[in-house]
DOROMI-102201 format. One record per residue (C-alpha): residue in one letter; x, y, z. Coordinates in pm, whole numbers, padded with zeros to 5 digits, always signed. Example, Ala and Ser with C-alpha at 12.3 -4.5 7.8 and 13.67 -1.06 7.14 Angstrom:
<sites>
a+01230-00450+00780
s+01367-00106+00714
</sites>
This chain:
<sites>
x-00547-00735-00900
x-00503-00360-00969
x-00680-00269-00714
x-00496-00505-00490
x-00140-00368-00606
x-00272-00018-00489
x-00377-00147-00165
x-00032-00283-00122
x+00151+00004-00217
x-00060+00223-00019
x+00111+00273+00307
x+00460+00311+00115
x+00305+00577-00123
x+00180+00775+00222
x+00531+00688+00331
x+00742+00896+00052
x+00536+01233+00136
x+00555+01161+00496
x+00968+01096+00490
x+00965+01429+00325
x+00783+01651+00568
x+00986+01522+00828
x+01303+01584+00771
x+01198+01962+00680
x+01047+01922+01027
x+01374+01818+01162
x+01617+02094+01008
x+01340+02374+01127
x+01408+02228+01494
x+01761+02292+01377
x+01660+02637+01371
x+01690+02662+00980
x+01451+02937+00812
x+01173+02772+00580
x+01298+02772+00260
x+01633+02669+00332
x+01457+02380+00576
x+01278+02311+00314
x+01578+02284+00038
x+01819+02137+00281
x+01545+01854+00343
x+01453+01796+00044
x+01788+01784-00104
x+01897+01542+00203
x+01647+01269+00146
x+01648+01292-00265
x+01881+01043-00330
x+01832+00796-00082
x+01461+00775-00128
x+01537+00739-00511
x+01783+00452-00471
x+01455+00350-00196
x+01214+00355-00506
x+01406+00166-00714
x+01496-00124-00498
x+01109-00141-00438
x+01043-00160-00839
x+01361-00397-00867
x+01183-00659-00651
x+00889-00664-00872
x+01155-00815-01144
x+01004-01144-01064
x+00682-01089-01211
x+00875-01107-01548
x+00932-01483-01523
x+00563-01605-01452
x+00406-01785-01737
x+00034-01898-01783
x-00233-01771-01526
x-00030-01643-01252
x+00112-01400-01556
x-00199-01239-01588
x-00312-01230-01252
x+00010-01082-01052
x+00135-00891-01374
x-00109-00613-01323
x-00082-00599-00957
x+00318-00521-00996
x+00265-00265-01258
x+00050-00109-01073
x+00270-00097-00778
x+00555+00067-00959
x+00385+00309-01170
x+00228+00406-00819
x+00574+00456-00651
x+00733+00628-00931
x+00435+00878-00942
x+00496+00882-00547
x+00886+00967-00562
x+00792+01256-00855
x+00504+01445-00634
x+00698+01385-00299
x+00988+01551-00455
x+00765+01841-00605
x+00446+01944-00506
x+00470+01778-00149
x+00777+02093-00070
x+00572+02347-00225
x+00264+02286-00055
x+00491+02283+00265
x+00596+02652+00178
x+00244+02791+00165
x+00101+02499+00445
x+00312+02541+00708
x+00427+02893+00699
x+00272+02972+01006
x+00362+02665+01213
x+00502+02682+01518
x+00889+02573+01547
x+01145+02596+01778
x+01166+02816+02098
x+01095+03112+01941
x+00739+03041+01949
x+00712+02888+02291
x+00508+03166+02419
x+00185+03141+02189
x-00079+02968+02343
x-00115+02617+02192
x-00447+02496+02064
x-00538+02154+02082
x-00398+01987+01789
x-00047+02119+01942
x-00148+02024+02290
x-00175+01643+02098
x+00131+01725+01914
x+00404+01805+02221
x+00176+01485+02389
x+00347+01227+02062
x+00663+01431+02085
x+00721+01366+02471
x+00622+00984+02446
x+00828+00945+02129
x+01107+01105+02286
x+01113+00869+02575
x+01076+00596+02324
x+01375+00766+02125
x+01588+00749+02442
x+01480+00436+02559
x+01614+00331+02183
x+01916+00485+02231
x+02002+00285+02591
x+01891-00034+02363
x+02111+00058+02098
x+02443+00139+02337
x+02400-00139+02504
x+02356-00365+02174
x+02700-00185+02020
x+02862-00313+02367
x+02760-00676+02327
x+02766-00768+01907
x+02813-01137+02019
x+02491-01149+02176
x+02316-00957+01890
x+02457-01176+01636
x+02351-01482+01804
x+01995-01413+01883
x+01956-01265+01520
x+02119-01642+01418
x+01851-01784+01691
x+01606-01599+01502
x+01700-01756+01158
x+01736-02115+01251
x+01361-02088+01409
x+01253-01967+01032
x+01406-02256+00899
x+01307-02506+01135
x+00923-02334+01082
x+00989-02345+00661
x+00873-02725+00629
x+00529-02694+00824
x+00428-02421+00611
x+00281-02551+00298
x+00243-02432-00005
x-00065-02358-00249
x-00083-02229-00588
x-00372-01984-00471
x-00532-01927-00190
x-00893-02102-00130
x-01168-01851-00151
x-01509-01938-00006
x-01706-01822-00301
x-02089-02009-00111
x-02137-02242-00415
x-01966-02576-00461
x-02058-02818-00799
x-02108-03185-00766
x-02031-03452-00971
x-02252-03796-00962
x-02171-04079-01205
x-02403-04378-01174
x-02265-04726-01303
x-02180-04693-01720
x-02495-04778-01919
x-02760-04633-01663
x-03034-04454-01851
x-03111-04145-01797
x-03441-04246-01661
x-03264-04384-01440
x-02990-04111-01357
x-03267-03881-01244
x-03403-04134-01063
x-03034-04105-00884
x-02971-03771-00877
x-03340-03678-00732
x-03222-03894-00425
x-02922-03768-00401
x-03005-03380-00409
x-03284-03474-00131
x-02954-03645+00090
x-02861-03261+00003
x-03130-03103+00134
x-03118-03276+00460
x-02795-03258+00557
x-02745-02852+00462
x-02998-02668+00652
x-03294-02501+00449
x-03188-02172+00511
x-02878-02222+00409
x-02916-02279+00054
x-03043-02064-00185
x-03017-02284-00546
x-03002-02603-00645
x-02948-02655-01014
x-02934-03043-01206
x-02722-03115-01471
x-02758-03448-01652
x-02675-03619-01954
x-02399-03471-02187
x-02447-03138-02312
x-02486-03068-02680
x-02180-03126-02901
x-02142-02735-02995
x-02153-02650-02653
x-01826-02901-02559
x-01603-02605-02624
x-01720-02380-02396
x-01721-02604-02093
x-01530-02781-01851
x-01771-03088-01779
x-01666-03400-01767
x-01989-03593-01840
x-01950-03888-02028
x-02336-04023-02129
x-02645-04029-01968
x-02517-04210-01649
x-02361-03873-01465
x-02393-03539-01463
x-02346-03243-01189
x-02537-03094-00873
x-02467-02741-00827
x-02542-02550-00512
x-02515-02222-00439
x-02580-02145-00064
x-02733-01818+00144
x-02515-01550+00059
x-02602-01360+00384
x-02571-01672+00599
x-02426-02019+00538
x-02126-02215+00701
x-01778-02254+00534
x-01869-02408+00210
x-01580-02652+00274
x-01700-02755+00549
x-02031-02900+00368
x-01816-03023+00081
x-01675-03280+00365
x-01963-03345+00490
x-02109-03468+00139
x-01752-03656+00072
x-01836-03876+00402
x-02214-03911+00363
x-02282-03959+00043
x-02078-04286-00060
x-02191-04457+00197
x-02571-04424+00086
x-02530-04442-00211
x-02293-04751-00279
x-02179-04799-00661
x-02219-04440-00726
x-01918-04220-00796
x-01923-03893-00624
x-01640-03623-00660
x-01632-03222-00663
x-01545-02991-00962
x-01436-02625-00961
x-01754-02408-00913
x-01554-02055-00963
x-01392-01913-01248
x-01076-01806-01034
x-01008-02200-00953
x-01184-02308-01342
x-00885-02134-01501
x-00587-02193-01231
x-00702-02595-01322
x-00674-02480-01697
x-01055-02632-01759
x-00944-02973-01527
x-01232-03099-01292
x-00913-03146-01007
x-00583-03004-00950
x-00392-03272-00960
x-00417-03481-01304
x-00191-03780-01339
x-00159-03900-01664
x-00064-04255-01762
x+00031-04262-02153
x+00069-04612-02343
x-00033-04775-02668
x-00144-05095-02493
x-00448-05009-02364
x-00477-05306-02135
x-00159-05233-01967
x-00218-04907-01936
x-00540-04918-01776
x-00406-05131-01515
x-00130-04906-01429
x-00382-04611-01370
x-00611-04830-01140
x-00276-04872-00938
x-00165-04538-00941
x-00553-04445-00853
x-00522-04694-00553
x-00224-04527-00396
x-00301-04214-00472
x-00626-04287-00261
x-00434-04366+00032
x-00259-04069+00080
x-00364-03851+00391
x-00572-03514+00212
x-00627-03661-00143
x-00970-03688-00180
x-01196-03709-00507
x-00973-03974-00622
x-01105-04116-00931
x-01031-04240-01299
x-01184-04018-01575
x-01235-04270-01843
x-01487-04552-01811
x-01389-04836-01946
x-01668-05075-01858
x-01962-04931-02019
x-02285-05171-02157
x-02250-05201-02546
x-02402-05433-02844
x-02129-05506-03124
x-02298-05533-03473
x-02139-05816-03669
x-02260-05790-04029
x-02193-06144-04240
x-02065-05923-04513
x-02076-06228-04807
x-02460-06217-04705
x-02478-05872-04757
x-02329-05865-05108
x-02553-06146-05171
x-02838-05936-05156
x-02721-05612-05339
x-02621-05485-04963
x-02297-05344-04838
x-02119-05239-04461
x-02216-04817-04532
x-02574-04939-04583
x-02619-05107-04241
x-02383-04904-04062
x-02601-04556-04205
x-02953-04784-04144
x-02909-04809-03807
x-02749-04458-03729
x-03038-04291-03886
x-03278-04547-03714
x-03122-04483-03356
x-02923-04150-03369
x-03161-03977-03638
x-03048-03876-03990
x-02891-03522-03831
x-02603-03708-03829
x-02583-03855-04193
x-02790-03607-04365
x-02860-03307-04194
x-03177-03102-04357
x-03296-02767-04206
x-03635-02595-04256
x-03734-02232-04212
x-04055-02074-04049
x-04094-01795-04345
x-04337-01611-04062
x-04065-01582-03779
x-03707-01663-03976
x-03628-01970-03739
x-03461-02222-03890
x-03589-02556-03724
x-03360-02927-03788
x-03597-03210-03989
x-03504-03552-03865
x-03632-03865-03939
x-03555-04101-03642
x-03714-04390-03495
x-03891-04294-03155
x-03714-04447-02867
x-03992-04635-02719
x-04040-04846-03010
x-03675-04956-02937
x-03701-05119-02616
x-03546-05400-02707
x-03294-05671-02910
x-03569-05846-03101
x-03671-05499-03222
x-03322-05372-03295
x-03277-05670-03504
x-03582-05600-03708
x-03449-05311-03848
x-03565-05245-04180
x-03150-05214-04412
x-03236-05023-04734
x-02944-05084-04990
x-02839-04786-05185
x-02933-04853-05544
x-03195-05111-05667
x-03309-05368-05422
x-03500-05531-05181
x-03497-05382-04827
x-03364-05651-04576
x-03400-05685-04201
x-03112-05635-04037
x-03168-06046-03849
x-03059-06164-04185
x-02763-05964-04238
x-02564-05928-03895
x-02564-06099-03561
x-02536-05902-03202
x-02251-05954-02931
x-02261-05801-02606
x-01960-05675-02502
x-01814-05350-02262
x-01666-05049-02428
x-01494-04743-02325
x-01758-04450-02319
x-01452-04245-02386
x-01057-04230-02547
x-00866-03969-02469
x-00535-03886-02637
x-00243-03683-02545
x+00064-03619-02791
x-00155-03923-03063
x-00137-04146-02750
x-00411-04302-02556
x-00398-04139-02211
x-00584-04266-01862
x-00652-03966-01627
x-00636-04015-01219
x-00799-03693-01106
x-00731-03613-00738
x-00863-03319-00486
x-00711-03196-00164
x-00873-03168+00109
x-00781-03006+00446
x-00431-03018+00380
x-00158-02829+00130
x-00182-02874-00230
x+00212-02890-00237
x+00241-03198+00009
x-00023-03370-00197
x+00169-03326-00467
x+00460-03413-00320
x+00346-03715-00201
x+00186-03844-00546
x+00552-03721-00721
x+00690-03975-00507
x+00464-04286-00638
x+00509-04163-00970
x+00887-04154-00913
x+00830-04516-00818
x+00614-04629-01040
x+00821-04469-01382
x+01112-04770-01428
x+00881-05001-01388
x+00658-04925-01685
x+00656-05105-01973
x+00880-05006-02287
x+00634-04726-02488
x+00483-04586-02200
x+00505-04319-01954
x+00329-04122-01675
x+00327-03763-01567
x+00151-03518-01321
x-00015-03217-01526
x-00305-02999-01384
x-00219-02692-01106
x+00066-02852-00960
x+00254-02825-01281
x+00134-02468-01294
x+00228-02437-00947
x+00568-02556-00882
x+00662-02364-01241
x+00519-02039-01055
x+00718-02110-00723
x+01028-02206-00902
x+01059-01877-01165
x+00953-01631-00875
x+01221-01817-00685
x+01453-01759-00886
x+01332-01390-01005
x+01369-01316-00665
x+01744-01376-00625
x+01762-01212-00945
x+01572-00928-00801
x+01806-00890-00461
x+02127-00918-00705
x+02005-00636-00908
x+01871-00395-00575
x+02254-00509-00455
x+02414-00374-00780
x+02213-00059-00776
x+02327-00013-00438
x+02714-00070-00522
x+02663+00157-00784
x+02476+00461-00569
x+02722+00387-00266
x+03051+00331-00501
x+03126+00049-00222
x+03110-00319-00218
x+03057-00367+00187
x+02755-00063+00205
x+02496-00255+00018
x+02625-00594+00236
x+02518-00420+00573
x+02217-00331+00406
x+02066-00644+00307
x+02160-00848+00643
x+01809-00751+00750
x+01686-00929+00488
x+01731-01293+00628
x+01507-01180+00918
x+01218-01015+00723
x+01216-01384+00588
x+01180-01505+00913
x+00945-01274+01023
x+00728-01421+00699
x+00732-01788+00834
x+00639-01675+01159
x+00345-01475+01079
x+00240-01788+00808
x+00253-02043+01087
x+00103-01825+01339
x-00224-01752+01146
x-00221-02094+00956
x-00148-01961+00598
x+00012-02163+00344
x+00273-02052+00109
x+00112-01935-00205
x+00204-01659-00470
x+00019-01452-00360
x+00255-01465-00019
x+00552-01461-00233
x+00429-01107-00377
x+00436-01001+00008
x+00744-01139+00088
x+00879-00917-00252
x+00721-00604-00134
x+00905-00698+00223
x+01249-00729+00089
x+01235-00362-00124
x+01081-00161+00216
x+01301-00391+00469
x+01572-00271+00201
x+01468+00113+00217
x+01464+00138+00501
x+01812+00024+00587
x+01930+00250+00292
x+01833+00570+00501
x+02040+00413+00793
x+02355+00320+00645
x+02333+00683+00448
x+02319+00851+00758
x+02609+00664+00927
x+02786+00735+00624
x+02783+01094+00646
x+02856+01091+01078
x+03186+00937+00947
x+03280+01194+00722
x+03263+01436+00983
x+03502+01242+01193
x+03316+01021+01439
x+03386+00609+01429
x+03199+00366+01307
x+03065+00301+01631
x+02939+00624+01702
x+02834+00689+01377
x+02586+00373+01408
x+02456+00524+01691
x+02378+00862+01563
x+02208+00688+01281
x+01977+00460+01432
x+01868+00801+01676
x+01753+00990+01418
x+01634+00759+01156
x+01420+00607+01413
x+01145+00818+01334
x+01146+00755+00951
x+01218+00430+00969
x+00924+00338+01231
x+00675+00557+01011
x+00718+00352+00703
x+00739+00052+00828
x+00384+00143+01025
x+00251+00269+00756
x+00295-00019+00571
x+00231-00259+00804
x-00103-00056+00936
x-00229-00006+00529
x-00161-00422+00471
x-00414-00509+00835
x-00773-00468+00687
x-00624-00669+00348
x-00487-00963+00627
x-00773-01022+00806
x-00925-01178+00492
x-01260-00978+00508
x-01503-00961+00276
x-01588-01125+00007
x-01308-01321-00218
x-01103-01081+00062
x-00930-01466+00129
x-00720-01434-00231
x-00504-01176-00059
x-00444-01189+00282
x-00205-01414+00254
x+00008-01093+00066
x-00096-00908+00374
x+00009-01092+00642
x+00352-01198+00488
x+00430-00799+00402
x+00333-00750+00810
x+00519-01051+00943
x+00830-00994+00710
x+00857-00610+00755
x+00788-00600+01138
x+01110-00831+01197
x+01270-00663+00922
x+01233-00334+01110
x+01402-00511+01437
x+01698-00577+01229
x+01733-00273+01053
x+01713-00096+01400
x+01927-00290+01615
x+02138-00561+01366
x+02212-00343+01078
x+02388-00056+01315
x+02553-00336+01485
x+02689-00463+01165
x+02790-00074+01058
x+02993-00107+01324
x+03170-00401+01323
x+03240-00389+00921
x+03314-00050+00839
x+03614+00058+00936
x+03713+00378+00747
x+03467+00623+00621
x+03362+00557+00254
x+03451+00820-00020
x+03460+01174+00089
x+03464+01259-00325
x+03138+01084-00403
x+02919+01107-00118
x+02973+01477-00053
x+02934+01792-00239
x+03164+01925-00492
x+03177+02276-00280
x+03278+02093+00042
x+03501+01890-00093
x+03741+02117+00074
x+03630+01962+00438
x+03374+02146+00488
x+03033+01935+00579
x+02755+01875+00369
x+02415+02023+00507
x+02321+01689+00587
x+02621+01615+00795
x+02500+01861+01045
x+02312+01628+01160
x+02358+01478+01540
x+02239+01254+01802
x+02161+01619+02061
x+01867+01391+02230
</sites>
């Protein structure tokens, strides 16, 4: 994500060096010498492209209220922005005018030099200037005639934010962005109390139904898990195998060529139950970037039904699972626990027992070591003194001598202390009976999972829709229990709602360091009214190229609102100062948006050209962040409309007098004189 938060701040960082040479440009077409060109532009542009750099860090302030995994994925990409543009703002304001003294000393400028021969750089030079100064002018007859009808400006701007709003709903929202990572991890359970014999049996025909419906050159690895895996290894996986009746498939396809892997993964979702009938068949995680985001859940969406009566509680999740089934892009929907599974009860006649000098421990520890070996009881280790390996001794009763009730029941019971061994026929009797293969417990309570997938559809209007059975479902629950939806959507809609919130924060603070730098109230106002349409501009470019919301979009929108923000920061500054030297608020507008055309149009296409190769989603894993890119171009190329055409009108219409000649101007021409930047003019 470092490398990401580079990437974004890329075009800006160009941006800061760029603003600079610029304006020294400009006041050496003023006929300035170089030095003073040089000082005059630098000291111009030094505190508006500081209050600039701030508002840009400000709108990272969000990052500060994620919790969990988002924390420590987007925290490093927002340091690394602002350490970036501070670093920016400190060499633009240094070494970028000194290298301009010794750089451009013999550059061409002004009439003076119209004589010299021009090579072919300059001949590509004066070739921008002429188009850019028909652009410029062609501005300037947009601009007039957008001063002389405000009405009409105002309304399609208002046109323009309706549309966003009316767009907001079909968006959707994700926590993260799906990234095709060629690999996808299936999980079969057969019915409770298949051996695992059997299971392979099951999973042999199922990864052959595999085979034949991916192409052969499409896959690369196909990798059986069955069974559940050793006890000390339970902590360092996610699985969710219960016995020997499921396990997992994974499949990792042709790197150089294969399909969308999601496309496969619906493939298998529609084939597979139907040839397989009574086999359960749903899809885990197979990356670490979606393992963690689930915190170690096989779905992202985890309802959990809570209740001492187990009974009652069970039946609640088979409803919930029902409806949840029903709802359009849930798929995977299934019930963790198994309640049903194949067991034999051992009844021991306990006055029969004592008879014979017998007790509960000694049949209970008779038949554990006989079936489960004495690991369990009495662990005993023995060490190769040639090679240091320490090997476990079990004594254990081989399987296939246990094949079946008659033989369990002749299981030899040893008692303790003195006595005769018994077989276990004369001390207990056998009931067959189902059992839960597993008991989960959340908060001491029992706990019945409903896991559920999504699948071509939003996570958020999943999510939505299972909040709503759940919000149906809750007062009708029995006293004692209660249900809840855990998993990513929890992480989710905590991640949407703090950077939500962070990011009003985060335009209340860029609004107070404005009021502060401008020592006005109505300055920073004007400023942020091109905010609403950078917003806009987000929605549109999200519906256009089918992107959800996600936070990674969020991030773009943030770095939107701090250069949509700049941007109109060097405008209203420049208006300011046409004011002080006497012209109206009109006029002033005007003069603005002429000359801050250029700087405003190079950072917002610098931005918006650095962001294109991290939009088009290429490479791979390049899906995790072009949602950021696309919402920094959509947001920042309607944000630049508005900060050329709405914010000037606005200037006009709102400011009235000029602001304060004692704090925007120096203290030596405080006396009337103008400021070096209030030579400035609209001469085009």
């Amino acid at each position: 994500m470092t490398l990401g938060g580079l990437a974004l701040a890329v075009g800006i960082l160009v941006d800061d060096a760029t603003v600079e040479i610029e304006n020294i440009h400009r006041n050496l077409g003023l006929g300035k010498r170089l030095v003073q060109a040089i000082l005059d532009g630098a000291q111009q542009i030094a505190t508006p492209a500081f209050v600039s750099t701030l508002s840009i860090c400000i709108v990272f302030v969000p990052v500060v209220f994620l919790t969990g995994p988002a924390k420590y994925l987007f925290t490093p990409l927002a340091m690394a922005v602002v350490f970036a543009m501070l670093a920016s703002y400190l060499l633009s304001r240094t070494i970028v005018p000194t290298l301009v003294r010794y750089l451009l000393a013999g550059e061409a400028h002004g009439p003076a030099d119209a004589g010299a021969a021009p090579s072919v750089f300059g001949r590509l030079h004066d070739g921008f200037q002429r188009r850019f100064e028909r652009l410029r002018i062609a501005y300037i007859g947009a601009l007039e005639t957008a001063l002389a009808r405000r009405r009409r400006v105002f309304g399609a701007f208002a046109v323009i934010a309706v549309s966003g709003a009316a767009l907001l709903p079909f968006i959707g929202r994700d926590f993260f962005p799906e990234v095709d990572t060629g690999q996808f991890r299936l999980h079969v359970r057969a019915p409770a109390g298949t051996r695992i014999e059997e299971t392979e049996q099951v999973f042999a025909d199922v990864e052959a139904a595999i085979r034949r419906l991916i192409p052969k050159d499409q896959i690369q690895l196909v990798i059986d898990n069955i069974g559940q895996p050793q006890p000390i290894n339970l902590a360092f996986t996610d699985s969710v195998t219960l016995g020997p009746s499921d396990g997992e498939i994974l499949v990792a396809l042709n790197p150089e060529h294969h399909e969308p892997t999601a496309r496969w993964m619906k493939t298998l979702r529609e084939t597979l139950p139907r040839e397989f009938p009574g086999v359960t068949f749903f899809f885990q995680p197979a990356d670490i970037v979606s393992q963690i985001l689930n915190f170690g859940l096989p779905a992202p969406i985890d309802v959990q039904v809570t209740g001492y009566n187990q009974p009652a509680t069970h039946e609640i999740a088979l409803e919930v699972a029902a409806r949840m089934a029903r709802i359009p892009g849930a798929v995977d929907v299934h019930l963790h626990q198994v309640v049903n599974t194949p067991s034999l009860l051992v009844n021991v006649d306990r006055t029969r027992a004592a008879q014979l000098g017998l007790t509960q421990r000694d049949v209970a520890n008779n038949v554990l070591v006989s079936l489960s070996s004495s690991a369990v009881v009495t662990p005993n280790y023995w060490s190769d003194p040639r090679t240091g390996i320490t090997y476990t001794v079990a004594v254990q009763t081989p399987q296939n001598r246990v094949d079946s009730v008659n033989t369990l029941m002749n299981t030899s019971v040893t008692p303790g202390g003195a006595g005769q061994p018994q077989l276990l026929s004369n001390l207990a009797t056998l009931e067959r009976r189902e059992a839960p293969a597993v008991i989960s417990h959340s908060n001491v309570q029992p706990v019945f999972d409903i896991y559920a997938n999504v699948q071509d559809r939003d996570l958020g209007s999943v999510a939505a829709a299972v909040q709503r059975i759940v919000a149906e479902l809750r007062p009708k629950l029995p006293p004692g229990h209660a249900i809840a939806v855990r998993g990513q959507v929890e992480s989710m809609s905590s991640a949407f709602t703090r950077l939500g919130l962070g990011l009003i924060f985060a335009v209340v603070l860029v609004y107070l360091l404005m009021v502060v730098n401008f020592q006005s109230w109505l300055d920073p106002f004007i400023i942020i009214t091109a905010l609403p349409a950078g917003f806009c501009g987000i929605v549109w470019m999200l519906f256009v190229t089918h992107t959800t919301f996600s936070v990674p979009a969020l991030m773009g929108a943030i770095m939107s609102v701090g250069v949509a923000t700049a941007n109109s920061i060097l405008m209203v500054t420049f208006a300011n100062d046409q004011m002080l030297e006497g012209r109206d608020s009109r006029s002033a507008a005007l003069a603005a948006g002429a000359t801050r055309l250029r700087p405003v149009l190079m950072t917002a296409l610098a931005m918006i050209i650095g962001m294109l190769p991290m939009s088009l989603g290429l490479g791979e894993g390049g899906e995790q962040n072009a949602p950021l890119g696309r919402a920094v171009i959509g947001g920042l190329s309607v944000a630049t409309v508005a900060t050329l055409f709405l914010v000037p009108v606005v200037y006009s219409v709102l400011r009235r007098r000029p602001p304060r000649q004692d704090f925007l101007t120096d203290p030596a021409s405080a006396d009337g004189a103008a400021t070096t930047s209030t030579q400035e003019s609209i001469d085009a």
